[in-house]
N, C-alpha and C positions, 0 to 999 in steps of 0.2 A: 669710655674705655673700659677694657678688661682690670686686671692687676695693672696694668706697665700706662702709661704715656702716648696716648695713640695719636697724639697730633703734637704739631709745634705750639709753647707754648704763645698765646695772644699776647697784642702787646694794647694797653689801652689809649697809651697815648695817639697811636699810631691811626686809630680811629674818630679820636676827637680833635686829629686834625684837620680828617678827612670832610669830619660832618663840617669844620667850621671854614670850609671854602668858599667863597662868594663868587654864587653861579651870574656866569655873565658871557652875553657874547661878543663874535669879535672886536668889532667896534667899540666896544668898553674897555675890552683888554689890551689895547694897543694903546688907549690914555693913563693909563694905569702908570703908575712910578714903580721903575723896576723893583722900589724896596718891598711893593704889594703883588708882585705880580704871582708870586708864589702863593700869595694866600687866595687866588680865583680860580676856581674851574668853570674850563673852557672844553665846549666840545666845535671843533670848526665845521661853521655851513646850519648851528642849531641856535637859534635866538632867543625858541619859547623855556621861561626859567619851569616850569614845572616839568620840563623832560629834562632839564640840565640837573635840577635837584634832587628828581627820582633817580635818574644814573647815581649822581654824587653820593647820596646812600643807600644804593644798591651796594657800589666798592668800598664805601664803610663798612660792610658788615665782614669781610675779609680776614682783617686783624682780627676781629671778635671769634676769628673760628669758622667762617662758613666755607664750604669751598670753592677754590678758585676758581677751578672749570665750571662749577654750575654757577657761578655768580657770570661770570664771560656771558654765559647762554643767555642769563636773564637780561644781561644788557644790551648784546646784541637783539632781544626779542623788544627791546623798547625804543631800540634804535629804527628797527625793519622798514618802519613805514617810511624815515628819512633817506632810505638808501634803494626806494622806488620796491622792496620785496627782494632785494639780491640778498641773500643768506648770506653767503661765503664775504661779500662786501661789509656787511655787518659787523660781522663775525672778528674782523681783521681788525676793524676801528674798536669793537670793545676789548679783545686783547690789546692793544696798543695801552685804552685809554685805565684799564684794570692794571695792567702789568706800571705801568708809569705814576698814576695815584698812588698807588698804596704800596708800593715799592720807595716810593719820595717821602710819602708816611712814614714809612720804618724808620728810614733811617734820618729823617728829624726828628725821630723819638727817640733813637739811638744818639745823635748828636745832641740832643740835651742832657740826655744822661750823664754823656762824656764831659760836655762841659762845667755839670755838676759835681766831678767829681774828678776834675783835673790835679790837684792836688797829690792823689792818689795815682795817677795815669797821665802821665805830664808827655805823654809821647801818643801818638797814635799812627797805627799801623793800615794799609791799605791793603785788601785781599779781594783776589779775585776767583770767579768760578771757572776754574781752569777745565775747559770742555773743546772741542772741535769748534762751538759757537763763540770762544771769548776770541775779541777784539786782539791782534799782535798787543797793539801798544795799553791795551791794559793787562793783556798777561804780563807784557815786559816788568805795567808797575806792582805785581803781585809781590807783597810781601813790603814795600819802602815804608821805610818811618819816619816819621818827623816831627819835630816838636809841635805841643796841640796848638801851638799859639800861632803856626805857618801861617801866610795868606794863602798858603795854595789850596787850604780847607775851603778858600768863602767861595774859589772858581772851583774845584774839581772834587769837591764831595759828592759820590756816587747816590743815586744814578745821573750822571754827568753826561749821557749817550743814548740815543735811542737801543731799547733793548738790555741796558747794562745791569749787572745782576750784582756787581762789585758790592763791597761794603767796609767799611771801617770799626774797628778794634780797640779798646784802649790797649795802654802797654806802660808798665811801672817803669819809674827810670832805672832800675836792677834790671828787668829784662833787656831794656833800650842796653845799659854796656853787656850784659853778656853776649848778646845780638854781637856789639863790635865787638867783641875779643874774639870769638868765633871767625866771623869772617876773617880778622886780619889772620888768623893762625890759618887758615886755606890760602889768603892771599901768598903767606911766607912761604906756601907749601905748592905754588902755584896749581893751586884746586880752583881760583876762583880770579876773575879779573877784578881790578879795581875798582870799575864801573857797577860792578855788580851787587857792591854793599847796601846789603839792607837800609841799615841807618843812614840818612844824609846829611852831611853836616858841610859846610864850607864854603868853597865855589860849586859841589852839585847843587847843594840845596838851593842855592841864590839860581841857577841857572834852572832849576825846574820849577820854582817858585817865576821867574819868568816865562813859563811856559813850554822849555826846553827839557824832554827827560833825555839821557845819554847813558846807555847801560852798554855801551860797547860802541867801537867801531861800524858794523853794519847794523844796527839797533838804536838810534837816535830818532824822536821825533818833537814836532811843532804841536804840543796838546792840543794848543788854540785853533787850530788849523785843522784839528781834525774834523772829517767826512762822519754827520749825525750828530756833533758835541749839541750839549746841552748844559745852558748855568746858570745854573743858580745855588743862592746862598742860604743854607740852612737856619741860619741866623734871624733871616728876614722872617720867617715863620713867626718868632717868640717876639719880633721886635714892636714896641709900643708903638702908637701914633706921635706923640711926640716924641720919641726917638727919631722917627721920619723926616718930620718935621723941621726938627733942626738941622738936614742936611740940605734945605731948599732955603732960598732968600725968600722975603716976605709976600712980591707981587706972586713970584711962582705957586707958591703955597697958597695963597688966597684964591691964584684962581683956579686951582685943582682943587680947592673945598667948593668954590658956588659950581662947579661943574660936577663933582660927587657928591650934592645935595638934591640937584633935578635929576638925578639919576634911579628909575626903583627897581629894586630887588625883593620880588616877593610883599610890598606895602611897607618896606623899608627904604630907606634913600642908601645909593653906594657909600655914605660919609656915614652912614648910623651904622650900617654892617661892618665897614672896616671896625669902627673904634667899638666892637663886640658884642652891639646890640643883637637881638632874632626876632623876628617875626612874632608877636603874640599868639601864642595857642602851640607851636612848635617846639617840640622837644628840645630844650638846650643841649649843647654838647655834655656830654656826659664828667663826670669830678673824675679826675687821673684818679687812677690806684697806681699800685706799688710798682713798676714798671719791672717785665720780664724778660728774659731770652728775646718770645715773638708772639693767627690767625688769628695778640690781642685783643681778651672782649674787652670793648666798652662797656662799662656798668651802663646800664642795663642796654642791652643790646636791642634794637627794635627785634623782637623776635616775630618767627613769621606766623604765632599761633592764629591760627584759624576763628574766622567770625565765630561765636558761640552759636552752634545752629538748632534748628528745634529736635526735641526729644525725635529719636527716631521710631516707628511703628511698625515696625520690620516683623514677621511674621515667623516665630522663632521653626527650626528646623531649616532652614533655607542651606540651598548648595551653592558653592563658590560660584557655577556658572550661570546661578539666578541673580548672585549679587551682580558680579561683572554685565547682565544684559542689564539690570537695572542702572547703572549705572551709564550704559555706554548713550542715552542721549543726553546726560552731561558732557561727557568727555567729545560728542560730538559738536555742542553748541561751543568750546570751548577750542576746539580746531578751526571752526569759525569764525569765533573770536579772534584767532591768531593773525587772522589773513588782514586784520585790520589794524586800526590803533586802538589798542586795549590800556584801562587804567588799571591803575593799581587793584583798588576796588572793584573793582569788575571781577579780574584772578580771584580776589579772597575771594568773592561770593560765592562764586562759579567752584571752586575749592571746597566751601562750607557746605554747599549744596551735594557736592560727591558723597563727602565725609556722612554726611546725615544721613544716606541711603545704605551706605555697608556698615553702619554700625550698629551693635547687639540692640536688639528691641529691651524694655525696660526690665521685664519679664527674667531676661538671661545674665544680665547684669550682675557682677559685685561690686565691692570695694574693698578698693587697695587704699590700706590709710599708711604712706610712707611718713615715717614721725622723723623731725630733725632730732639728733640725739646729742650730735655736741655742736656747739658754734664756739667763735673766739672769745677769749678773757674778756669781762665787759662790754660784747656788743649785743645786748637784745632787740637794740632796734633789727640790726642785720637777721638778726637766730627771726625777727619775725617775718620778713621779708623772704628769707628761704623758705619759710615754713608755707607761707601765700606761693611761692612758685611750685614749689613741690605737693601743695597741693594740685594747683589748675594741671601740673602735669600726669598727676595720679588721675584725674580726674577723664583728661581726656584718654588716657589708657586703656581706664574701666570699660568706656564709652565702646570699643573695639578688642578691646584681650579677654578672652574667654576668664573664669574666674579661676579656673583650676589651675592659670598658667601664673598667676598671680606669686611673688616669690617670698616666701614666707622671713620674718625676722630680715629683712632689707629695711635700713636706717638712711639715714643724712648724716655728714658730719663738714660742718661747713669750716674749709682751711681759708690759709692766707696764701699758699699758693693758686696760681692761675690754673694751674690741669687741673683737668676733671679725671676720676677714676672710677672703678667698682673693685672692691676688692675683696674677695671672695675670703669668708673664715670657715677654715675646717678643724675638725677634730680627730686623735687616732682612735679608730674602733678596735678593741682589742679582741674582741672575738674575731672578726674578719680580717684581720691586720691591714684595714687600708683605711685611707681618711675619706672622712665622711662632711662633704659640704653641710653646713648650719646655718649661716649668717650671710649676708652683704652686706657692705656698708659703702655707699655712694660717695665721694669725696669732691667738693666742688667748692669753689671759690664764689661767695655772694655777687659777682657781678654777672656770672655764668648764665644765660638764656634759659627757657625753660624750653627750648630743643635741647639742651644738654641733659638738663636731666630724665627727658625721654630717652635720650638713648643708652644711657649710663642704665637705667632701671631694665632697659631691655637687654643689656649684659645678664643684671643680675635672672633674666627671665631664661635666657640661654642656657647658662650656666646650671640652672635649678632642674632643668626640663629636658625632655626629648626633643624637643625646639630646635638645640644643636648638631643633632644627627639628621633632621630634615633640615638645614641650611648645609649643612656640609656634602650631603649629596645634588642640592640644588647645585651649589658651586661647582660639584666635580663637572655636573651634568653642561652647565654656562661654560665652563672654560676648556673643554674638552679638547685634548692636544697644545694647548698653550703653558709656554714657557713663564717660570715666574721672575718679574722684572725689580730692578730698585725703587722704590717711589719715588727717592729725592730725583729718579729720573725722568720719570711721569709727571712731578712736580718739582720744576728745575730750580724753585724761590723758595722752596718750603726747606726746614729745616730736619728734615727726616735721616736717621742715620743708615749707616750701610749694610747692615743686615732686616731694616725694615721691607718686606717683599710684598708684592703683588701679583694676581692675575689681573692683565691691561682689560681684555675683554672687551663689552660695547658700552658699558656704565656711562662712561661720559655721552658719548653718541646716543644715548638711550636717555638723556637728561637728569644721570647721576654722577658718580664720583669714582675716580680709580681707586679711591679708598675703600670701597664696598668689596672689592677683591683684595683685600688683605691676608695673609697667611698667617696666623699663629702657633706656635707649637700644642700640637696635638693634645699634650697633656693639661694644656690650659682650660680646654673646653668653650672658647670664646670663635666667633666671626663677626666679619662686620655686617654680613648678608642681611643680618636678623636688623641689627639696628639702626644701619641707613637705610635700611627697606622701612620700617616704622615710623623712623622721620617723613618719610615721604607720603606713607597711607594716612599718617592725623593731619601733616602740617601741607602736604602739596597732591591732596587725593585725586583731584581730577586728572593733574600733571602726568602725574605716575600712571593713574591708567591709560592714558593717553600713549604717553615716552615709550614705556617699558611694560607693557601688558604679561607677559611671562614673569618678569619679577614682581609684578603687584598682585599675580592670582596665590605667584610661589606665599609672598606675607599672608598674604587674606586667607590662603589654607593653615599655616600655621600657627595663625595669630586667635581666628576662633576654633579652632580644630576642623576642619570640614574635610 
């Protein structure tokens, strides 16, 4: 980001819940005890666990900040081969299976939170995304409160419904009575029906805790009854094996253990994964940090940096349209690729091998040495760990950003918040009376990927450079006649506020993000043009020339000067 907060912020829990699902199919998922059911992903009609496990963290990386429309694409493009080559088929099953993961993620990060700290919030509120798409009867329950301790938490904590975007709140018990003194003063003032109070206490709450909500005369329904419900208990997430355990008699239990012991996942048996073993050699789920707001990274986020590929021998003076032909029979073996089952490894190569062909020969090369300048009270091990990622990320910059573009006195300063920032220091010049940029200083939180700090450095490049006046005529050029939209409209889950804008454009359809058409105010000197375009030329080169060939010559002109 520029100065301000350009995303929601990550939540990490929400990610190391995702990673810690135990990929399985149908047939395993149907023996499962409902207390596990929540902790497996399931994709229906897929049985082989290395396509279940690449999906399952692909929508881990979500939380950690990536975005949601491009994360959709990558999994619809891993799905392709199961759905015979039908795109739109695809397409339909990884929204579902993106929006429902890590939407269930959240808000089990959120429900632990809450139950941490009940104490404090002995009430919790239910809110809904009141839009043309919400459900009657969860707008109806938009705004109910109820004690945290309700059973109707364990059945109807959102997402509770296919598509449901709902969420829960805490609420101190001072706000739980002011809530009631309020309503009853409409009530006496007949502003407001009885039905309609927020708080529930009595016979509502016993009748919706049954199932029944009743917010009026023609506005009553059957929750349990409804068309797409979904339940599960958030609880079941955190809950131990013996916890499990004790709610089965002893044959039952013995013989769901000898039947989740012949069971394998990955060179594990389903009885060694429940009770939190992984795989030898596999990344464990990442240590929680400090849990925030929300696209939470996971420390360390599998980031998607690119295989290290060999010194490139590029012949310096080269013109954008000698890189781009050079280039185009990667991007063709890689359309190729598409049409089949491609692995993971395959993309990175095929990626690495782009990346090596447009980047500066040795010859043209500088270095940018981004120094960490402050880290937290007593953590060096962490100040050492930024200092390793901001290096590889300076590194591979060097490898593609002309030297001149390089931003002079640009630091690290590693917080305890989850955002990332850049924030630009100026001075007043007294002879010209206007201030004059000096400094940047990157702001990131240690668990943050090293795509964040590429694109935070490529702020500070914006900012420093003429960079920003050739992205902002590219932009005028891309969205020409288009209107500027809300994001949290474009992204209906994300937590974006209402003067956050966009031009929609073709980003996503082009294999990037509506966030690349961002607006900031003029005097900022900031777009996103510049910095999810350079995500995409270090970290997805082949992709990008591939997707979006206009926006990847617009970077590769700006980025070495051509």
């Amino acid at each position: 980001m520029a100065t301000w907060l350009n995303k929601p912020t990550p939540h990490a829990e929400a990610a190391k819940q995702i990673r810690g699902l135990a990929p399985v199919d149908r047939a395993t998922f149907d023996r499962l005890p409902d207390e596990f059911k929540a902790s497996a992903f399931l994709i229906t009609g897929i049985a082989a666990h290395d396509v279940l496990q690449d999906v399952r963290d692909m929508i881990a990386v979500i939380p950690e900040g990536q975005d949601f429309e491009e994360t959709q694409l990558r999994v619809a493009a891993r799905l392709l081969p199961y759905f015979g080559g039908r795109e739109k088929s695809a397409l339909a099953r990884a929204k579902i299976l993106t929006r429902a993961t890590a939407f269930r993620a959240y808000n089990a990060g959120i429900h632990q939170s809450l139950e941490n700290s009940t104490a404090a919030f002995p009430f919790r509120k239910r809110l809904a995304v009141m839009d043309e798409r919400t459900r009657d009867s969860h707008r109806a329950m938009d705004g109910i409160t109820l004690p945290a301790g309700s059973p109707f938490w364990r059945s109807h904590t959102p997402p509770d419904a296919h598509n449901c975007r709902c969420y829960v709140i805490g609420v101190s018990r001072a706000a739980a009575e002011r809530m009631k003194r309020e309503d009853d003063a409409k009530i006496k003032a007949g502003k407001l029906l009885p039905e309609r109070r927020r708080v529930l206490e009595g016979l509502p709450l016993k009748q919706l805790e049954s199932g029944i909500l009743n917010r009026g005369l023609s506005e009553q329904w059957n929750l349990n009854q409804e068309p797409g419900r979904v339940q599960w208990d958030p609880s079941t997430l955190m809950m131990p094996m013996e916890a499990v355990r004790q709610r089965y008699d002893a044959q039952t239990w013995s013989d769901f253990e000898g039947w989740a012991r012949g069971q394998d996942i990955a060179g594990l048996s389903l009885w060694d994964w429940l009770a939190g073993q992984r795989p030898a050699g596999t990344t464990p789920p990442p240590p929680p940090v400090k849990p925030p707001v929300t696209p939470p990274p996971a420390p360390v986020a599998p980031s998607k940096t690119p295989a290290t590929p060999p010194p490139a021998p590029a012949p310096t003076g080269r013109t954008a349209d000698q890189i781009t032909t050079a280039v185009q029979p990667i991007v063709q073996r890689l359309r190729e690729a598409r049409t089949r089952k491609m692995e993971p490894e395959e993309l990175a190569k095929i990626n690495a091998e782009a990346l090596a062909t447009i980047q500066l020969s040795t010859a043209e090369r500088g270095t940018w040495d981004i120094k960490v300048a402050r880290t937290l009270s007593g953590r060096r091990k962490a100040n050492r760990e930024m200092e390793k990622k901001m290096k590889e990320a300076s590194r591979l910059l060097a490898t593609v950003l002309h030297p001149s573009l390089f931003a002079a006195n640009t630091t690290v300063a590693e917080t305890d918040s989850l955002r990332a920032e850049c924030v630009t220091i100026s001075r007043f010049d007294p002879v010209t009376r206007t201030k004059v940029m000096v400094a940047n200083e990157i702001r990131a939180h240690i668990s943050r990927p090293i795509r964040t700090l590429i694109h935070e450095a490529c702020h500070a490049v914006e900012t420093m450079s003429d960079v920003y006046e050739s992205m902002v005529a590219f932009r005028a050029k891309r969205t020409a006649g288009e209107s500027l939209q809300q994001l949290r409209k474009l992204y209906p889950m994300m937590n974006y506020g209402p003067g956050e804008v966009a031009w929609e454009d073709e980003w996503v359809k082009r294999g990037g993000s509506h966030y690349s058409g961002k607006k900031y105010p003029d005097s900022w000197r900031a777009t996103e043009i510049f910095t999810k375009g350079m995500e995409r030329l270090i970290l997805e080169t082949a992709e990008f020339a591939a997707d979006d060939p206009e926006y990847f010559e617009a970077i590769l002109k700006a980025a070495q000067k051509l």
